[in-house]
ZAGUVEX-310444 format. One record per residue: residue in three letters; x, y, z of N, C-alpha, C in turn. Coordinates in steps of 0.001 Angstrom, whole numbers, plus 500000, padded with zeros to 6 digits. Layout:
alaXYZXYZXYZ ...
This chain:
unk500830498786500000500000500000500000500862501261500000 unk501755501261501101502758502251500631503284502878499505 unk504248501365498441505110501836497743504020501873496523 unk502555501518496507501547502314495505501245503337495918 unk500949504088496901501015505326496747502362506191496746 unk502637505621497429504560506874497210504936506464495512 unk504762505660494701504918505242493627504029506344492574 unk502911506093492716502202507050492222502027508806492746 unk502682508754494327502905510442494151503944511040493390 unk504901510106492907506250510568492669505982510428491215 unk505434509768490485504945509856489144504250511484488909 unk502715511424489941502121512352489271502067513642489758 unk502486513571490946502954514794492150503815515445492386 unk505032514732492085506250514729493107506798516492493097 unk506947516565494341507011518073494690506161518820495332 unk504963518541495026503395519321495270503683518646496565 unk502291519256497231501920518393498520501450517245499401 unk500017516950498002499599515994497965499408515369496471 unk499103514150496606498744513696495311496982513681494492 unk496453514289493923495278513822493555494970512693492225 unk495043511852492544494861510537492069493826510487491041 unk492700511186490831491775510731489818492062511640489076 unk492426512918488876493036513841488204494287513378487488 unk495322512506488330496578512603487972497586513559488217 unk497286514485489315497743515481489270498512516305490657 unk499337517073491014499465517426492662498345518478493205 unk498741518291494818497881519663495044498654520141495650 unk498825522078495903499462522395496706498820522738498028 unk497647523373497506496513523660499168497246525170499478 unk496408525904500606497012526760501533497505526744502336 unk497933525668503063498124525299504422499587525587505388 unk500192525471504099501970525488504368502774526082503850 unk502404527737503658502566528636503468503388529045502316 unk503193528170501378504155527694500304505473527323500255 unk505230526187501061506159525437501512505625524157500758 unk506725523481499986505945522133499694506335521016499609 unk506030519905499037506813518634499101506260517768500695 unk504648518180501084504312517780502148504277516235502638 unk504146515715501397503761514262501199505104513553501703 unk506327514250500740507891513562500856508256513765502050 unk507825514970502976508627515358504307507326514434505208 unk506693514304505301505759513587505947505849511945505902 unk506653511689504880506684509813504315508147509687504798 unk509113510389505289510549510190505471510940508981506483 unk510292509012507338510293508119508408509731506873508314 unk508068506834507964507858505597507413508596504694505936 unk508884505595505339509957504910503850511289504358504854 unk511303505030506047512971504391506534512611503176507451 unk511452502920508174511240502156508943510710501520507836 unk509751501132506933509387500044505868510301499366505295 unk511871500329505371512915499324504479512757500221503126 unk512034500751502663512334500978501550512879502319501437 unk514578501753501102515710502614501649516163503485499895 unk515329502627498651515941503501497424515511504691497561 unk513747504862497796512393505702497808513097506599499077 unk513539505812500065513630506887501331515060507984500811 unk516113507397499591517168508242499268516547509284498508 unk515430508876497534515127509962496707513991511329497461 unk513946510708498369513035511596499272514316512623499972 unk515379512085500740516233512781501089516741513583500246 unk517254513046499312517471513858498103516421515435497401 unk515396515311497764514376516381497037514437517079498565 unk514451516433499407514722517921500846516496518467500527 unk517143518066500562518404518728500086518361519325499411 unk517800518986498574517842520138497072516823521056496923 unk515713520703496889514393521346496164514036521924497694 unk514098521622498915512881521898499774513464523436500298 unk512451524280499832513237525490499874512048526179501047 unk512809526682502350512438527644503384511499528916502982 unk512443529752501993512432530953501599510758531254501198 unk509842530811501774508073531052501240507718532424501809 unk506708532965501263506068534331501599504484533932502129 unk504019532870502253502823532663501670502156532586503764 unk500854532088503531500060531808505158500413530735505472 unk501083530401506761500929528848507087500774528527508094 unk499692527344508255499468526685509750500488526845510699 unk500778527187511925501931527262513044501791525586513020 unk500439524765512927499901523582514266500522522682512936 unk500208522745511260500576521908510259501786522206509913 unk502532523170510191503677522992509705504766522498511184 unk504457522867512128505306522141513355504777520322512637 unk503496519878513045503503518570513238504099517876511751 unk503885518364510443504634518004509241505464518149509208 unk506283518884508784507330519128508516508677519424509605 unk508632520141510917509549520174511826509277518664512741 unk507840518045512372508303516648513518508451515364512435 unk508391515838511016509278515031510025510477514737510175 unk511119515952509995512715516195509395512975515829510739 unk512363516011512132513296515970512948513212514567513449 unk512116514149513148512092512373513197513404511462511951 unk513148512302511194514431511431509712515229511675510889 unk515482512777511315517390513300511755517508511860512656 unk516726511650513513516887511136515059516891509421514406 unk515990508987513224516207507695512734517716506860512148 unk518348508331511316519551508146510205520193508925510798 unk520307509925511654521854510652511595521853511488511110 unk521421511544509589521625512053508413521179513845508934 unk522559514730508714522346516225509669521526516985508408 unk521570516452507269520972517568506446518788517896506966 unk518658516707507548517363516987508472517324518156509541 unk518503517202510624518659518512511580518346520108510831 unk519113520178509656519766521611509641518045522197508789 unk517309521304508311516542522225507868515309522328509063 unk515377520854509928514230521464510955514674522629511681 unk515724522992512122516113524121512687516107525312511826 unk516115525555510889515792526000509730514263526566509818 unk513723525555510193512291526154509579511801526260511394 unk512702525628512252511998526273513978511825527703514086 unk513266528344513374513663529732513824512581530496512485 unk512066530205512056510968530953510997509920531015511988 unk509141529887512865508750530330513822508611530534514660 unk509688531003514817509881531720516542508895533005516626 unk508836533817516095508364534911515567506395534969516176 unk506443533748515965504764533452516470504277533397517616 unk505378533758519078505266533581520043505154534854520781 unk505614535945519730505604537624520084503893538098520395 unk503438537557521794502090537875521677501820538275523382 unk500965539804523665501033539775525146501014538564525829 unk500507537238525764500561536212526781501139535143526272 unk502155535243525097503024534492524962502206533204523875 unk501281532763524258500308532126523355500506532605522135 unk500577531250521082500714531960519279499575531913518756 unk499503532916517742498670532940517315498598531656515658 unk497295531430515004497129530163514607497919530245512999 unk498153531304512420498670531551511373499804532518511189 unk500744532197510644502260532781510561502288532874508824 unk502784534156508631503873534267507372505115534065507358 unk506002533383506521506761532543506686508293533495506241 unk507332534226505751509148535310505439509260536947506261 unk507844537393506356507915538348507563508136537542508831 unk507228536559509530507056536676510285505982536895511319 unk505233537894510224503761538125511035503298537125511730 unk501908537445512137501089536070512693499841536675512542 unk498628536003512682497215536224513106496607535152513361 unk495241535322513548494218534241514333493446534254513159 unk493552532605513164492118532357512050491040533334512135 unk490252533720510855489051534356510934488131533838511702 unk488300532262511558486882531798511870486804531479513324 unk487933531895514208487971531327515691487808532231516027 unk486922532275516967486037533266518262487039534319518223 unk486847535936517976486486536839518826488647536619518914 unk488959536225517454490885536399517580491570535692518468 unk491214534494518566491363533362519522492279532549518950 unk493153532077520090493526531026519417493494529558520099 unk493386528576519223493153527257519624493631526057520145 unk493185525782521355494212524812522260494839523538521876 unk494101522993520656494810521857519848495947522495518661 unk496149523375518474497191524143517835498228524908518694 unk498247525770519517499009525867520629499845525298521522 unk498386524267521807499301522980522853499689521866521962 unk500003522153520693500680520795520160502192521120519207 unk502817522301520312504364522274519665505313522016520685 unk504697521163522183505728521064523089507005520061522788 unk506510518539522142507394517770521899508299518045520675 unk508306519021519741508652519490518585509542520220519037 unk509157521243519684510313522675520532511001521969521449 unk510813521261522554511647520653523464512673519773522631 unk512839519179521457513391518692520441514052519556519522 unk513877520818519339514427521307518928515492522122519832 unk515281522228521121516362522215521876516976521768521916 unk516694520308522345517648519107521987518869519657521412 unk518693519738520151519390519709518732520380520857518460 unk519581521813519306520043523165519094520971523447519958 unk520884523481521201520648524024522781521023525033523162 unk520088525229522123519048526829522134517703526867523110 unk518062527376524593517032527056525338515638527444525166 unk515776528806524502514815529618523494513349528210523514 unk513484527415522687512409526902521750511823526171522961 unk512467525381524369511761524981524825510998525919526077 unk511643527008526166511071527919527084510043528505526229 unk509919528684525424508424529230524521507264528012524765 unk507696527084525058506303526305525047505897526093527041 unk506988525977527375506876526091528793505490527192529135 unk506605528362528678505516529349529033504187529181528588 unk503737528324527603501755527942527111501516527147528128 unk502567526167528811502076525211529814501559526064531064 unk502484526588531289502452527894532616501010528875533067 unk500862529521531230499558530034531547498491528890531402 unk497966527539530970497256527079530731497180526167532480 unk498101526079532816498450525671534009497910526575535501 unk497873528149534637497426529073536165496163529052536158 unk495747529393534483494139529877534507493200528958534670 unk491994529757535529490857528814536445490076528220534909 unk489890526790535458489207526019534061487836525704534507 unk486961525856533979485671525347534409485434523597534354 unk485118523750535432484748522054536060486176521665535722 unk487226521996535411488668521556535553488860520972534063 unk487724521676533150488230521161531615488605522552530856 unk489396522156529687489976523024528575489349523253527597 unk488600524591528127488130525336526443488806524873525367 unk488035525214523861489220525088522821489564526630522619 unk488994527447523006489399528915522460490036530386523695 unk491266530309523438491880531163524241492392532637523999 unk491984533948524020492798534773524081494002534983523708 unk495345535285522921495918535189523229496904536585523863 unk495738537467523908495713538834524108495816538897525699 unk494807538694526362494337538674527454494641537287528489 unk494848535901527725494883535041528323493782534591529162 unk492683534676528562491143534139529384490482533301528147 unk489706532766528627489000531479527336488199532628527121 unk487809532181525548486785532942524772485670532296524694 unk485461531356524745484043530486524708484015528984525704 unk482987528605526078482872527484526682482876525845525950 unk483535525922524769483350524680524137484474523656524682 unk484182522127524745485392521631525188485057520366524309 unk486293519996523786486430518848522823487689518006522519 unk487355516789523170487921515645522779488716515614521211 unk487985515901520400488141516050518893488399516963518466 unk488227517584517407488981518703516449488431519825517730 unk489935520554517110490200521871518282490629521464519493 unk490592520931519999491230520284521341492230519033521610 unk491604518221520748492559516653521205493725516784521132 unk495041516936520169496527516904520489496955517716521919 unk496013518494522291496800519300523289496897518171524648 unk495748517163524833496118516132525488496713515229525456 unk497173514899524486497713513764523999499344514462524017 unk499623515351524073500635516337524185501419516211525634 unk500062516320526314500419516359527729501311514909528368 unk500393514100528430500947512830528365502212512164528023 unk502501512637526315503175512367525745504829513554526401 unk504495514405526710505856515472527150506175514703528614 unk505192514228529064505659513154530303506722511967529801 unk505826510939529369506690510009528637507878509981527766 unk507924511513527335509745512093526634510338512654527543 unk509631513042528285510933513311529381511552512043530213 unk511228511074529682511534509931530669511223509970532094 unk510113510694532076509167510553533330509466511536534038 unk510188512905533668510638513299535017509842514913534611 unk508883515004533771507844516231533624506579516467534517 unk506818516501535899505767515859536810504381516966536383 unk504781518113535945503775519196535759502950518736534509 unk503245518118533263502660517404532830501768516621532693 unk502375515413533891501699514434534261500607515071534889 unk500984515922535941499780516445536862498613516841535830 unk499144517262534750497586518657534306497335517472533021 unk497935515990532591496929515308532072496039514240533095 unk496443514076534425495814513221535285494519514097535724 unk494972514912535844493731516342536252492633515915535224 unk493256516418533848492262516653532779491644515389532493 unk492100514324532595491308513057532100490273512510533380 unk490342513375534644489945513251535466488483513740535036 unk488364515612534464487695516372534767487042515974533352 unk487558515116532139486887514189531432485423513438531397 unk486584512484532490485517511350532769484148512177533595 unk484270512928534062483345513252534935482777513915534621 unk483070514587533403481670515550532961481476514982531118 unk482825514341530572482034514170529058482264512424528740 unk482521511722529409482528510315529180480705509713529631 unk480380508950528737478853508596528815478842507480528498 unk477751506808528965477802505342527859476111505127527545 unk476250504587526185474741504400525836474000503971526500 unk472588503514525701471597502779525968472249501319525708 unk472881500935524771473487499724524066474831499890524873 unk475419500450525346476152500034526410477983500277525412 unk477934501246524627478530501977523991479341503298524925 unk480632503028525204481693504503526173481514505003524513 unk481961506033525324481880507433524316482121508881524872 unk482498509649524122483430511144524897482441512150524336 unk481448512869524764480979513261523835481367515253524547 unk481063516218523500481509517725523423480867518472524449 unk481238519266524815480508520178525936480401521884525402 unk478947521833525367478906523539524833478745524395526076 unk479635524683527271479138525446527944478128525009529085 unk478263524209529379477893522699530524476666521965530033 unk476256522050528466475314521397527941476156520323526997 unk475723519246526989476980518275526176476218518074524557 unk476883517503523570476346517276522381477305515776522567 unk476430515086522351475858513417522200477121513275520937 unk478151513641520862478498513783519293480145513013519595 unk480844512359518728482309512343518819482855511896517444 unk483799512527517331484575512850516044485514511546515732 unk485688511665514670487158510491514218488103511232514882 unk488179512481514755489433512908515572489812512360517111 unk488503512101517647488556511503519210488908510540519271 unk488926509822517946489257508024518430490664508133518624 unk491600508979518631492593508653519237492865508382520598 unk491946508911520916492086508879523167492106507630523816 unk491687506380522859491562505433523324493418504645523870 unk494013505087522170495387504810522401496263505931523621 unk495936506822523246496393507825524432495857507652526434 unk494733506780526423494384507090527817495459505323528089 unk495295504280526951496173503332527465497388503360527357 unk498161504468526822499805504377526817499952505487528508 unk498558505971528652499137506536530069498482505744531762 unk497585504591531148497689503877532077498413503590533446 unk499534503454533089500920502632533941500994503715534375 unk500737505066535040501724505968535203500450506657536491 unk498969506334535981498222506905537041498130506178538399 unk497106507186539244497378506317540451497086504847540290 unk497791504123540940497855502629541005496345501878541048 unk495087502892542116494090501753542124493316502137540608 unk493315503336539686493306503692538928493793502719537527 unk494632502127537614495226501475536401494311500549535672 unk494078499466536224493005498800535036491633499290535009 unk491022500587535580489986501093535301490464502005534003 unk491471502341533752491843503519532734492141502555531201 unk493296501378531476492710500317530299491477499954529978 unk490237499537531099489104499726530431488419500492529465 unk488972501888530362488547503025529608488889503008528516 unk490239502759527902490592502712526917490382502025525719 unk489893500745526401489679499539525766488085500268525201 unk487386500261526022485907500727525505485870501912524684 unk486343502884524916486368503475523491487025502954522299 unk487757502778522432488252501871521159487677501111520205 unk486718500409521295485891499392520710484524500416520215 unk484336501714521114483271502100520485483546503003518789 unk484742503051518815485166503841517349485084502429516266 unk485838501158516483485623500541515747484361500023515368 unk483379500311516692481375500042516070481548501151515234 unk481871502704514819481627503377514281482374503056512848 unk483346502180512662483777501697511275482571500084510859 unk482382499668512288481807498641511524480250498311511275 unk479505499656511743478128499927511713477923500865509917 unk479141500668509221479146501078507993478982500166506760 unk478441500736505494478831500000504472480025499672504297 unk480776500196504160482319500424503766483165499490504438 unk482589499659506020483306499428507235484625500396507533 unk484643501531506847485126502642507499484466503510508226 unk485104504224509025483979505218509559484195506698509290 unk482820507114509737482804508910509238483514509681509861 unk483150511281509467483576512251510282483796512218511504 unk482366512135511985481888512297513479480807511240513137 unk480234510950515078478909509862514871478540510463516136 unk476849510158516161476201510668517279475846509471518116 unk475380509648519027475058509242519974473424509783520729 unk472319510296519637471073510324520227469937510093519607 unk468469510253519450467743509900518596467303508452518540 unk467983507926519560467874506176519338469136505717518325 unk469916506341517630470967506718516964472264505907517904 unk473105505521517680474872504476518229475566504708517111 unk476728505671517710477911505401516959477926505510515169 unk476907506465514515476499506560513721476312508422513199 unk476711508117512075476483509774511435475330509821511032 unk474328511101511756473057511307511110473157512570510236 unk474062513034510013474140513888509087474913514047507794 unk474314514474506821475281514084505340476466514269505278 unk476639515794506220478051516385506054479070515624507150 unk478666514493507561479886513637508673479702512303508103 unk479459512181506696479589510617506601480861510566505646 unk481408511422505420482770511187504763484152510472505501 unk485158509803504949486078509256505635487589510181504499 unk488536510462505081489380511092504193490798510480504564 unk490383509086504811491978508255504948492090508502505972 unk491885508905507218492112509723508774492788508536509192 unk493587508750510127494554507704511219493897507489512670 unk493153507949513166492861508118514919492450506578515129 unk491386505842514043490901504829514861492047503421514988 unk493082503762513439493988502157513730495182502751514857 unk495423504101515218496169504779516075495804503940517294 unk494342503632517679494812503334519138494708501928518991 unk494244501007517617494596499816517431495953499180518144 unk496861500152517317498348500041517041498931500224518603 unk498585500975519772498496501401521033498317500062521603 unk496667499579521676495897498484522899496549497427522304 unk496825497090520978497654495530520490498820495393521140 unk499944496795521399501319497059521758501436496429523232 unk499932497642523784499471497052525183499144496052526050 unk497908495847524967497476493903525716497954492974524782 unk498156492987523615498507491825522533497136491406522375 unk496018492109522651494541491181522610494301490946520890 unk494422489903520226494153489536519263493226490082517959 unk492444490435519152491216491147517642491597492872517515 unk492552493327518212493344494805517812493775494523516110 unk494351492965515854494880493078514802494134492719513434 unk492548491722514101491667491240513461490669492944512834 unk490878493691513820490194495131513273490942495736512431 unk492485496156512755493370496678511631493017496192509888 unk492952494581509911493190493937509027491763494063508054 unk490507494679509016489470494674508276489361496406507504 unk490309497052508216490116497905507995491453498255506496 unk492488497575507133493711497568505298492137497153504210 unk491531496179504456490621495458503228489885496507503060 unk489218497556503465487973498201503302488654499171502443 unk489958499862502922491069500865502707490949500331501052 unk491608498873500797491444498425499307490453498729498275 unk489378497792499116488276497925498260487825499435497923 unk487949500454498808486840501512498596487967502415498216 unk488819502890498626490025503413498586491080503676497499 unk491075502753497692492054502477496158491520502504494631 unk492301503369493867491448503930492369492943503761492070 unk492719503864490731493937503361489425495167504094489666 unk495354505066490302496668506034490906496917506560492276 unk496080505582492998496726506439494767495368505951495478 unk495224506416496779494340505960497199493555507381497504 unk492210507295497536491744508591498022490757508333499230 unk490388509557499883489295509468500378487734509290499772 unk486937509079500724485744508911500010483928509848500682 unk483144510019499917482352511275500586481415510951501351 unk481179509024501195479961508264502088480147506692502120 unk480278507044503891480911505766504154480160504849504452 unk478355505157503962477334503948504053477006503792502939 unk477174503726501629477040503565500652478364502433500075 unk477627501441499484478866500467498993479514501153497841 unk478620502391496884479511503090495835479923504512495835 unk480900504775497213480733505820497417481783506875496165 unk481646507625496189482335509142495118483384509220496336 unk484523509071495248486218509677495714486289511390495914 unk486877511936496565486881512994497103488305513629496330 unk489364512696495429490271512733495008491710513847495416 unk491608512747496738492885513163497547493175512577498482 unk494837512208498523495554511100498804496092512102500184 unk495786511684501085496377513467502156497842512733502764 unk498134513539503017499583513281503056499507512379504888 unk498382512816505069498574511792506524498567510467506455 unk497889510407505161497590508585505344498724507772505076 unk500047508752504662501494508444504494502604507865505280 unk502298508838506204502527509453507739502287508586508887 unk500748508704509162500221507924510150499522506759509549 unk498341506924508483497680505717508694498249504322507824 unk499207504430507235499891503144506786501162502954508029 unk501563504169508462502590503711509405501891502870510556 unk501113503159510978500055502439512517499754501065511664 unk499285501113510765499067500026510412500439498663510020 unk501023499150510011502773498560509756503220498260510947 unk503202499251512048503448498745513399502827497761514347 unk501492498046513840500317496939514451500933495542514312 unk501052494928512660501573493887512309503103494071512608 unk503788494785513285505343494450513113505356493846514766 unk506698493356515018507437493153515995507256494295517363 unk506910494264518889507192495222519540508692495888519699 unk509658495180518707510987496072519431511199496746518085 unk510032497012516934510285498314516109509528499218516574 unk510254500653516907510040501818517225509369501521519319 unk510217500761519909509145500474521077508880501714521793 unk507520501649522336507339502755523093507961503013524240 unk508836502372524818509395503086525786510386503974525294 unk511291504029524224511848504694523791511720505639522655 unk509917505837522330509696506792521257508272506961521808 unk508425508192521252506961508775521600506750509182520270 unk505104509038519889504917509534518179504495511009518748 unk504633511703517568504174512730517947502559512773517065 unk501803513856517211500387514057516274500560513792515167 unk501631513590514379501488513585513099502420511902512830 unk502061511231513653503145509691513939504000509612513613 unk504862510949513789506101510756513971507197510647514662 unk508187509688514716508636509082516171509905509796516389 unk509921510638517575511146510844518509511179511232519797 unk512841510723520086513681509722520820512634509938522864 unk512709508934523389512687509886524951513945510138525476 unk513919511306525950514934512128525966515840511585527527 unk516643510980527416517395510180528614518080511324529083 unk518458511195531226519278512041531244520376511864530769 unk521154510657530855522645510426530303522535510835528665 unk523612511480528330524192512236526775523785510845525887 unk523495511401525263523572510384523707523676510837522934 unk524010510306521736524153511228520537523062510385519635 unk522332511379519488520748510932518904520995510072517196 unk521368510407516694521214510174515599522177508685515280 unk523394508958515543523564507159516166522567506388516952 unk522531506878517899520898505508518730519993505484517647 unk519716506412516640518635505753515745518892504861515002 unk520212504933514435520847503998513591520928502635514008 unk521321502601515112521409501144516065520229500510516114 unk519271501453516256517740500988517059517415500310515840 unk517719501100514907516870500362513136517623499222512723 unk518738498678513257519730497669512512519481496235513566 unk519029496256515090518580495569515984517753494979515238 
């Protein structure tokens, strides 16, 4: 599945960002401020862990040469940290190879610039050759958003690393700091913050889009520090606390589920984006209080299982956008505009997690139904695309191959079926965009050798 799509981006793409497959053609998008080659900087890591070491030279090769900094254009702060700076800096830490280092540092110090804000909080969009910044139009009232904000800690603390330039990890400190002082209602995280004032702008709180990496963040800056980020730990034990207790539910049919909070009224609703929490609440299992531990694998376990009812209550047996939870309604999209699937990674993400975890057998029996569905529905004569309805056995291609399904959802799926001592989690943390680097030991290492070793074991 891989080397057909990296096969066919490099035919009909190569350079652009993504591939569009029924066209034949690339896309560049707005996203990355005309910055491009999203697909190649996003596939670097999985082409090196798959073995396929010709594809992974010619990829190195087009960042050396072609991948040029110098853009004028708008770009995500949240898509270009998790692409491209937790790419290159995942290649560096796999191979050695410094021409990574030098351009993730390269493109850190482009945004540094985004942090120039009274409360230190960035704002959601940067120009890439001034410097500027602003807040999406469409977020509250010049806000900016806690799943974009809180998801450049493991990226900047890494780019310290590399640098040691204390700079990059004291910029994210300080988002922990204020998110850490200010009073949270019922002890959960708005998605929309000030970054003016430093007060939430609205009462929404979500598991899923707009919110989720910033938890999974949390957790995860624990587990790279090799345990010794106790402030971390504290404000994700807090938050999964103040979770369960106001947005974890379970059906009539006996379905866990996370569902949104508008302002202490909940919406019955949860996103593909949420199905990651399942892998995230069980890689932090081991670490909560002790009588706590196999109630939190449960937890984990049951959502999991309730995202995969949401792939397998489908035609397709993929699942949608989002699925509700009311109406007499389980785990199901009642609306047109959430029955699309666009290749997304969250639900084999925590596959790839609870299999690592328990080894329970049908983690891999779900993956495997889900590579087949990926085939059948997925796959068109040049790449794979997404699709616009995932209860329909003939659904219309959306014709686009997104560069995540490069990234994360063939990589999760590769790990599921591989060995636990490739990429093991005690010694890698993925980041949002599944890309793996190192936990940061106190004793010196020299990173880019341990990757080399780790891959030849």
């Amino acid at each position: 599945m891989m080397k057909f799509s990296w096969d066919n981006y490099k035919t009909y793409a190569w350079g652009k960002n993504e591939l569009q497959p029924l066209t034949r053609s690339g896309h560049i998008g707005n996203m990355f401020g005309g910055l491009r080659g999203a697909s190649i900087v996003d596939s670097l890591d999985t082409l090196y862990i798959m073995g396929m070491l010709e594809e992974f030279e010619e990829a190195k090769s087009w960042v050396e040469k072609e991948l040029d900094m110098n853009s004028n254009g708008e770009a995500s702060l949240f898509e270009v940290n998790i692409r491209y700076v937790g790419g290159l800096l995942s290649a560096y830490y796999l191979t050695g190879e410094e021409v990574f280092k030098k351009k993730a540092i390269e493109l850190g110090e482009k945004l540094l610039p985004v942090f120039n804000t009274p409360t230190g909080i960035p704002r959601g969009v940067i120009n890439l050759g001034s410097g500027t910044s602003w807040s999406w139009g469409w977020a509250s009232a010049g806000s900016s958003i806690l799943a974009e904000f809180g998801t450049l800690h493991l990226e900047f603390v890494h780019l310290t690393e590399v640098t040691g330039n204390p700079t990059y990890s004291e910029k994210v400190m300080n988002i922990r700091n204020v998110l850490n002082k200010i009073e949270k209602p019922h002890g959960l995280y708005p998605n929309f913050l000030s970054p003016v004032t430093g007060n939430w702008v609205q009462h929404h709180v979500s598991i899923g889009g707009l919110g989720d990496s910033f938890y999974e963040y949390l957790i995860k800056s624990y587990l790279m520090s090799d345990k010794r980020d106790e402030q971390a730990k504290k404000m994700y034990y807090d938050a999964l606390e103040a979770i369960e207790t106001n947005l974890v539910q379970k059906s009539p049919g006996g379905l866990t589920y996370i569902a949104e909070w508008r302002g202490g009224v909940l919406d019955h609703k949860m996103g593909h984006l949420a199905c990651f929490s399942g892998g995230m609440i069980g890689i932090g299992a081991d670490d909560g209080e002790p009588e706590q531990r196999k109630h939190h694998m449960d937890l984990a376990a049951e959502i999991t299982h309730t995202c995969h009812e949401s792939y397998a209550r489908t035609a397709t047996k993929l699942g949608p956008e989002a699925f509700r939870f009311d109406s007499g309604v389980e785990a199901t999209a009642t609306r047109m505009s959430d029955r699309y699937y666009i290749l997304r990674p969250e639900v084999v993400e925590s596959y790839m997690y609870m299999w690592r975890l328990t080894h329970d057998p049908k983690y891999r029996e779900w993956g495997w139904e889900a590579i087949q569905a990926l085939e059948k529905y997925c796959r068109v004569d040049k790449g794979f695309t997404g699709i616009r309805d995932v209860y329909t056995t003939s659904p219309s291609p959306d014709n686009m191959q997104q560069s995540f399904f490069l990234a994360e959802t063939l990589k999760y799926l590769y790990l599921l079926f591989s060995d636990d001592d490739l990429l093991p989690l005690d010694d890698w943390v993925f980041n949002t965009e599944a890309h793996p680097l190192p936990v940061i030991r106190t004793e010196c290492m020299q990173w880019g050798e341990a990757g080399k070793i780790q891959q030849q074991q």
